[in-house]
C-alpha positions in Angstrom: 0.0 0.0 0.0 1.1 3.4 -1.3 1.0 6.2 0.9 0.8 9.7 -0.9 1.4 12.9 0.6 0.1 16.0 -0.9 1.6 19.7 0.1 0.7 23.5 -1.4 3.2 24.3 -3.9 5.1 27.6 -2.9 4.1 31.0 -5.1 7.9 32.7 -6.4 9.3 35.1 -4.6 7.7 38.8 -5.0 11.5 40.6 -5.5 12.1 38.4 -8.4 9.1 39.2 -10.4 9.4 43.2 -9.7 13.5 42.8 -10.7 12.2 41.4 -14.0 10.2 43.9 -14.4 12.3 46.6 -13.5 15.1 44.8 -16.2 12.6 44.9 -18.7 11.5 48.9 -17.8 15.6 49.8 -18.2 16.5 47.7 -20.9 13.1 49.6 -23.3 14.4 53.0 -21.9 17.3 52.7 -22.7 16.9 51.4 -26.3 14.5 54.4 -26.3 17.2 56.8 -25.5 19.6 54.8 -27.5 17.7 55.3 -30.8 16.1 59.2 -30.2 18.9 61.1 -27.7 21.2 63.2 -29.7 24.6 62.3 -28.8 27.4 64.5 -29.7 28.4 64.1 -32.9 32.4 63.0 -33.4 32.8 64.1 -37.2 34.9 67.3 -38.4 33.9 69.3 -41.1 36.5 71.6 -42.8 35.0 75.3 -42.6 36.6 76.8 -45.1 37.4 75.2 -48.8 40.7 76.0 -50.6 43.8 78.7 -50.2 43.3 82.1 -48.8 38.9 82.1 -48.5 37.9 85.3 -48.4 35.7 85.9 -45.3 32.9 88.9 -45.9 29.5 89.1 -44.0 29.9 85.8 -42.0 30.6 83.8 -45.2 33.3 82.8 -47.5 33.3 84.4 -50.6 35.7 82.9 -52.8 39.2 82.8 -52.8 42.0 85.9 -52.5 45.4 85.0 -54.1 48.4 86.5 -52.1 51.7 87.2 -53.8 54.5 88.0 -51.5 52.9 90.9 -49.6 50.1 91.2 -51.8 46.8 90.9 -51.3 44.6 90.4 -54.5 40.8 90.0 -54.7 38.9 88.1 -57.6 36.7 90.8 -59.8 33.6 88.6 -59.7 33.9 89.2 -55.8 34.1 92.5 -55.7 31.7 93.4 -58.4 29.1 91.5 -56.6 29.5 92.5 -52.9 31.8 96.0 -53.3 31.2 98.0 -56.1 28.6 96.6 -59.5 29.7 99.7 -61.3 33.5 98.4 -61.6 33.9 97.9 -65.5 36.1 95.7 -67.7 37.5 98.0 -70.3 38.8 95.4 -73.1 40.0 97.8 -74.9 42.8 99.5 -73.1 43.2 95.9 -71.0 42.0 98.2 -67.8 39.9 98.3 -64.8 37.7 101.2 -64.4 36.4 102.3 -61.1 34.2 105.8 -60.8 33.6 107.3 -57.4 31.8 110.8 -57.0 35.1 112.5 -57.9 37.4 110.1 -59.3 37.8 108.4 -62.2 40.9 105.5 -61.5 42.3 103.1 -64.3 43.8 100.2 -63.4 45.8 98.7 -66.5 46.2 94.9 -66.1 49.9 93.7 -65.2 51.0 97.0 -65.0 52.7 98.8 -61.5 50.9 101.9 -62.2 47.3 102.9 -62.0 45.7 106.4 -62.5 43.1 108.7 -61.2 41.9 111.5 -62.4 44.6 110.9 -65.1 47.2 111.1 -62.6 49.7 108.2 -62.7 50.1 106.3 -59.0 53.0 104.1 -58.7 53.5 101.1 -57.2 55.6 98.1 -55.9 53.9 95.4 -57.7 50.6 95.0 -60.5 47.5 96.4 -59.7 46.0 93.9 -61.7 46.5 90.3 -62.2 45.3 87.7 -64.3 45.6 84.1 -62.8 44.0 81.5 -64.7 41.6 83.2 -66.5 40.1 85.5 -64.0 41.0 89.0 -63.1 42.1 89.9 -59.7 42.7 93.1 -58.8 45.4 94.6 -55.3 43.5 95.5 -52.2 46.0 98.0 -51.3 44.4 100.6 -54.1 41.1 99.7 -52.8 41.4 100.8 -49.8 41.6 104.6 -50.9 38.8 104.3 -52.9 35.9 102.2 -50.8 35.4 102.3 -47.0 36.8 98.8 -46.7 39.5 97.0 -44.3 41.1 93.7 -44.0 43.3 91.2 -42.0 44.8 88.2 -42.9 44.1 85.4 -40.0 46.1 83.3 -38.4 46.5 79.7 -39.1 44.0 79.3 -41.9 45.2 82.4 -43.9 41.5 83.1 -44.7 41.4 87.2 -45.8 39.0 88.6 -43.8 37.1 91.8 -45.2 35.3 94.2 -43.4 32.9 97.1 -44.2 32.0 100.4 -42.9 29.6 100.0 -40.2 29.5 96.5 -39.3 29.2 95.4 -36.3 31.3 93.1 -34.0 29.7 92.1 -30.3 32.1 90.3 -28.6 32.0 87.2 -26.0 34.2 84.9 -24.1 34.0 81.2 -23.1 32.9 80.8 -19.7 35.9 79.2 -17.3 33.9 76.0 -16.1 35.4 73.1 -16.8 33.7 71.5 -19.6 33.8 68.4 -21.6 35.5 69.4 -24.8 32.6 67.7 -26.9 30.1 70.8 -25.7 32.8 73.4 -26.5 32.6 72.5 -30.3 31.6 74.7 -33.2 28.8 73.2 -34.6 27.6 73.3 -38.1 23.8 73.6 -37.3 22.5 74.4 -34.0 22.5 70.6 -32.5 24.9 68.7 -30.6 24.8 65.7 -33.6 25.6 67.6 -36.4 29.7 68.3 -37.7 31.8 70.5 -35.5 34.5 72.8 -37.2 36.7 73.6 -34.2 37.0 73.3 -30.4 36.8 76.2 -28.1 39.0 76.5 -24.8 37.7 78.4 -21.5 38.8 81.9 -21.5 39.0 82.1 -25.1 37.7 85.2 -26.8 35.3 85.2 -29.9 33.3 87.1 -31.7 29.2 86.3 -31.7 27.5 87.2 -35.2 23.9 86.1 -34.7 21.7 83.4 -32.1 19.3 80.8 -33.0 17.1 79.6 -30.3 19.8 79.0 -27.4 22.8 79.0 -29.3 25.0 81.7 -30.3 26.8 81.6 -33.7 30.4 81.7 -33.2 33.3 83.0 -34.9 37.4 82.2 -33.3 40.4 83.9 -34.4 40.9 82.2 -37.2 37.9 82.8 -38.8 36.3 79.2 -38.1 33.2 79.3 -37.5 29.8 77.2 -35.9 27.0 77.1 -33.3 27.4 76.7 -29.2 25.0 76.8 -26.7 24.5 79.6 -25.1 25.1 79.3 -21.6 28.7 78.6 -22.5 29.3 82.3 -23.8 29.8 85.5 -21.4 28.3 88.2 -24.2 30.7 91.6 -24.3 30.1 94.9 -25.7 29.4 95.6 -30.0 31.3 97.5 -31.2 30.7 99.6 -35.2 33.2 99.3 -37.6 34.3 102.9 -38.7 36.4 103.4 -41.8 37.0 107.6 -42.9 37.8 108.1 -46.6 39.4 112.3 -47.0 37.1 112.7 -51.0 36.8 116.1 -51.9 33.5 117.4 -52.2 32.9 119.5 -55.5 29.7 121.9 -54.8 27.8 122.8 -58.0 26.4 125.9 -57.5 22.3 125.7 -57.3 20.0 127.9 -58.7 16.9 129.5 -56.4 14.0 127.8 -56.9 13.0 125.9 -60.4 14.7 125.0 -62.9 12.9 126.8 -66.1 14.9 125.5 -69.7 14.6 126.0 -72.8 16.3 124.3 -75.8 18.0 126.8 -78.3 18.3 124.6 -81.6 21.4 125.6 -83.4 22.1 123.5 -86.7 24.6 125.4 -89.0 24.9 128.7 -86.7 24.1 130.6 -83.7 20.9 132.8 -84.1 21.3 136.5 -84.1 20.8 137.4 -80.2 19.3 140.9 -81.0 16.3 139.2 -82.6 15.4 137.4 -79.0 13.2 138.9 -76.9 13.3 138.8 -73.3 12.3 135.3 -72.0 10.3 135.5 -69.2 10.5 132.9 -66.2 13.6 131.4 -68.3 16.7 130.9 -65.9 18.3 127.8 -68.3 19.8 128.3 -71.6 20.7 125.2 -72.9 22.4 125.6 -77.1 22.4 122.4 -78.9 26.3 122.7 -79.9 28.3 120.2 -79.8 27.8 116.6 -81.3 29.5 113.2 -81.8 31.2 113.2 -85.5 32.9 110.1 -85.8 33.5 106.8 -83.4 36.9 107.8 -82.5 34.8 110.6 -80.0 35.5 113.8 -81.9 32.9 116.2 -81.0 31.5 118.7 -83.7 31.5 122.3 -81.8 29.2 125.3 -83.0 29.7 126.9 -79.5 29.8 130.9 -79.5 31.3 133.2 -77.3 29.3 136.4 -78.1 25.8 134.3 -77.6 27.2 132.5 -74.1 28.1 136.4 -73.1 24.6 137.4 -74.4 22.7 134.7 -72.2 24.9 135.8 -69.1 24.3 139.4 -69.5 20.5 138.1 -69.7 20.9 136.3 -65.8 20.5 132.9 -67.8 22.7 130.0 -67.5 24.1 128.7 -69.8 24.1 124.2 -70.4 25.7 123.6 -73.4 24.1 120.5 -75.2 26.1 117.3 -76.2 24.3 115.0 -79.0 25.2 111.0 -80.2 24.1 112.9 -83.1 21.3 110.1 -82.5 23.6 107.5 -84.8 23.3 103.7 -82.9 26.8 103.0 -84.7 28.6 105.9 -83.8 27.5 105.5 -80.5 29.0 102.0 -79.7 32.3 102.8 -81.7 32.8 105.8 -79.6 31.0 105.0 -76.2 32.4 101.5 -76.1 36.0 102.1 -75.0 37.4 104.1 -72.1 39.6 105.9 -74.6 36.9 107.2 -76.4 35.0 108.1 -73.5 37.8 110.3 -71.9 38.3 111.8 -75.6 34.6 113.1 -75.8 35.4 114.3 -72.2 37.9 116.3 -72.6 36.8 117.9 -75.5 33.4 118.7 -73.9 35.6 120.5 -70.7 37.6 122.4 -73.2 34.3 124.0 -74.9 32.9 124.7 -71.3 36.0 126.7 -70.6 36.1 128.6 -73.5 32.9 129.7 -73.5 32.0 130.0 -69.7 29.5 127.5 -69.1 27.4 126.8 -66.3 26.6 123.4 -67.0 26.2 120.2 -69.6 22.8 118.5 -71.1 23.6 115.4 -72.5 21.0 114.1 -75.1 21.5 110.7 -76.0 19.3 108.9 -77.8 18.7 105.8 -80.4 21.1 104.0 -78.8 21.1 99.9 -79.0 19.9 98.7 -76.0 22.8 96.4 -75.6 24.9 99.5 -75.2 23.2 101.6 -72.4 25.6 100.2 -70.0 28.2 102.1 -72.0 26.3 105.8 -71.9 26.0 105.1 -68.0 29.6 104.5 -68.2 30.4 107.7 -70.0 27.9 109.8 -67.5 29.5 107.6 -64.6 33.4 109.1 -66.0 32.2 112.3 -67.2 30.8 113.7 -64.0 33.5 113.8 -61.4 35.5 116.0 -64.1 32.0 118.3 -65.1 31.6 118.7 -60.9 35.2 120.0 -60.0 35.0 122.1 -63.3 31.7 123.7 -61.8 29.6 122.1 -64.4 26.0 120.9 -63.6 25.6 117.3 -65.2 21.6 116.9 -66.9 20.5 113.9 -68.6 17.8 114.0 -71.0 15.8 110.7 -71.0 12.3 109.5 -72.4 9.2 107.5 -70.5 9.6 104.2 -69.5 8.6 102.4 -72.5 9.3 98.9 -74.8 10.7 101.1 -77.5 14.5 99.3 -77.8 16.5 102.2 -79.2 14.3 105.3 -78.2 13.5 103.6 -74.5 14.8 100.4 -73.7 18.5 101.3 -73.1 18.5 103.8 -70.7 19.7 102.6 -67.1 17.6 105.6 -65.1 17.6 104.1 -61.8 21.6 104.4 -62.2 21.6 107.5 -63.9 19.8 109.3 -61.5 22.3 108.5 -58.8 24.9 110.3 -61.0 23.4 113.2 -62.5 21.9 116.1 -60.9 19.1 116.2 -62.9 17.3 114.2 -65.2 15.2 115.9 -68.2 12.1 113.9 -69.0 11.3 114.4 -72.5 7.5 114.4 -72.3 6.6 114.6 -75.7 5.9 112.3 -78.9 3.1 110.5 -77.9 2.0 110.8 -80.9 4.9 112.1 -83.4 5.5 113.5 -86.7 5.1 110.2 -88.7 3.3 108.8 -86.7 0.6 106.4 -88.4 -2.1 107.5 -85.3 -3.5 111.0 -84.9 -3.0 111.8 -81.3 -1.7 114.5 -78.9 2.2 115.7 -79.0 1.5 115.4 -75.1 -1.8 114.7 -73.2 -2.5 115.1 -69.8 -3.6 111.8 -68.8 0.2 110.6 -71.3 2.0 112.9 -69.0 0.2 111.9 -65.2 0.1 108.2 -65.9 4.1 108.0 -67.3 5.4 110.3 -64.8 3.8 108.5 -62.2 5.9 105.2 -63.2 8.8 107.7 -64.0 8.6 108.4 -60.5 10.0 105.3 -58.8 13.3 105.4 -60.2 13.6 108.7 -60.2 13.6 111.1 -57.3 11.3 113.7 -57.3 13.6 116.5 -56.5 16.1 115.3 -59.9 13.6 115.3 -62.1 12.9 118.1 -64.7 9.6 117.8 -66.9 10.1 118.8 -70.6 7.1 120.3 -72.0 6.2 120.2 -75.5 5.4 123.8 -76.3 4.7 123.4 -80.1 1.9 121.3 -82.5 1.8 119.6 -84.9 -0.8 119.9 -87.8 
């Protein structure tokens, strides 16, 4: 006989079940954390890409090329971000710069460069051409725009700078922190690139902040985000840079301007025959025009009618014409030789006969070359101001007309000029296939009104048709 004993089968202990569970809690946390926490990224990004990066407005710009002591920036570069008006004369191999007084050439590979005519000598080129692409010295640059730079240390990156920037300073904080927080990040997150690593103390410069981190820039030009809390934030400070220009006043007449046009086509008119003129304080003599594309200028000036107009309280703004020829114009308006011919010629006529002032009427011009008459206008007027000449452009409305319209560049032109003569006539003209008004009202209101916003009020001069046609 079998005896069987039965007994109650003990539950497992409580601590084991709740260290399961808590193995199971830590192990999905952490695979949690594991797969979402950004961890400091390791990787190093270069900041800067090839020899000498120019470093302008928190970003490289291209590359300088140094040469001994020399400091040369690419053209592109400084047409872009300096100076658009900066013109490639392939004529005469030059650079041509215009300020409100100067007119500087820079002939390529050579160790002079002139302004105002005047040569300027040099220890080395002015310009360069390295594989292709002009460069031009910074050293003559810095007379002419409100510009400064420093080479930097380590990564010879050429650092420009500009008047009235501004630099606010800051300084790593002296905790002792891991060196993996202390990196330059590309973007503002611990897991993307770093481009350098900071040390406590060290100074740098703080360009901008994105949520809480500050964008950072070292000695050396390297740059990246850090948190915030890691920076002490100085004082800004402006950039100031002073150029000594000459200012060349023009004397201004009170109140408006009132012109009229004398038309002289073989000779002056008898002065004794024109009566008094009333309201009239601008005489302006159509005299001299372009004769050939080597820039000679055609010159019916007179001495006897400039002294009549004086005696008469007029001044006198002596006309210049393209003689309205497209061909002669880009033969003549195309080079800076040419240019500087019609220039001189033009302030030889204003001395002789006492002018006050120069209207330049230039019209039917191929719209590819309007760049060139802004040219001219850009190198004519630093030489009409400090000869006391007043500098007026005549120009049409806005239109789609190529030759008669299309070329002129009157946003530019009115920030050269002093005035700007609208000619507000020809809506309908002499051949015109439409009978219509010389000049309507409504015309006049609704073009001037688009005229208007490239134009400044105060520059502009409206030309009124006061004649019919039958």
């Amino acid at each position: 006989m079998y005896e069987i004993e039965t007994s109650k089968k003990k539950a497992p202990a409580k601590k084991f079940i709740f260290a399961g569970l808590l193995f199971a809690f830590t192990l999905i946390t952490s695979s949690v954390i594991l797969f979402l926490y950004p961890f400091a990224s390791k990787e190093k990004a270069d900041y800067f890409k090839g020899d000498h990066p120019i470093l302008f407005m928190g970003k490289q710009e291209g590359n300088a090329y140094l040469e001994g002591e020399t400091t040369y920036l690419p053209l592109p570069f400084l047409q872009e971000f300096v100076d658009e008006a900066i013109m490639v004369d392939e004529h005469s191999q030059s650079i041509i710069i215009t300020t409100k007084n100067k007119v500087v050439q820079l002939p390529s590979d050579s160790s002079s460069y002139y302004v105002n005519e005047e040569a300027v000598k040099l220890d080395f080129s002015a310009v360069k051409q390295i594989d292709g692409e002009r460069y031009l010295a910074i050293e003559p640059l810095l007379e002419i725009y409100p510009i400064a730079y420093s080479i930097l240390p380590d990564t010879g990156a050429v650092w420009i700078k500009k008047n009235g920037d501004t630099l606010a300073s800051g300084k790593v904080t002296e905790k002792d922190i891991h060196d993996e927080l202390l990196r330059l990040r590309t973007k503002a997150s611990l897991n993307s690139p770093y481009t350098s690593t900071l040390s406590p103390k060290e100074n740098v410069f703080i360009e901008h902040e994105k949520e809480d981190y500050f964008f950072i820039r070292i000695e050396d030009g390297t740059a990246g985000y850090l948190k915030k809390k890691y920076i002490k934030k100085g004082e800004s400070k402006k950039i100031a840079i002073s150029l000594e220009e000459t200012e060349y006043t023009v004397p201004k007449l009170d109140g408006p301007i009132q012109l009229t046009w004398e038309a002289v086509y073989t000779k002056n008119p008898n002065t004794s025959n024109i009566p008094r003129m009333a309201g009239v304080n601008v005489i302006s003599p159509t005299w001299f025009e372009l004769a050939d594309g080597k820039g000679t200028i055609n010159n019916l000036g007179s001495k006897d009618y400039a002294k009549w107009s004086k005696k008469q309280g007029y001044q006198i703004w002596g006309l210049f014409s393209n003689a309205f020829d497209p061909e002669l114009t880009h033969e003549a308006f195309g080079s800076f030789d040419t240019r500087q011919n019609m220039i001189r010629q033009l302030l030889h006529f204003s001395q002789l006969n006492g002018l006050n002032g120069i209207n330049l009427d230039i019209e039917n011009v191929n719209p590819a070359d309007g760049p060139y008459i802004t040219q001219f206008v850009r190198e004519a007027t630093p030489y009409f101001h400090e000869a006391g000449l007043v500098v007026s452009m005549d120009i049409t409305f806005i239109s789609s007309s190529g030759n008669w319209s299309a070329f002129y560049e009157r946003d530019k032109l009115a920030g050269i000029a002093d005035y700007m003569v609208v000619m507000a006539y020809d809506e309908h003209w002499g051949s015109s296939q439409v009978a219509g008004s010389v000049a309507s009202l409504p015309w006049v209101e609704e073009n001037l009104k688009h005229l208007l916003e490239v134009v400044p009020n105060e520059k502009l001069l409206l030309g009124v048709p006061l004649y019919t046609r039958l």
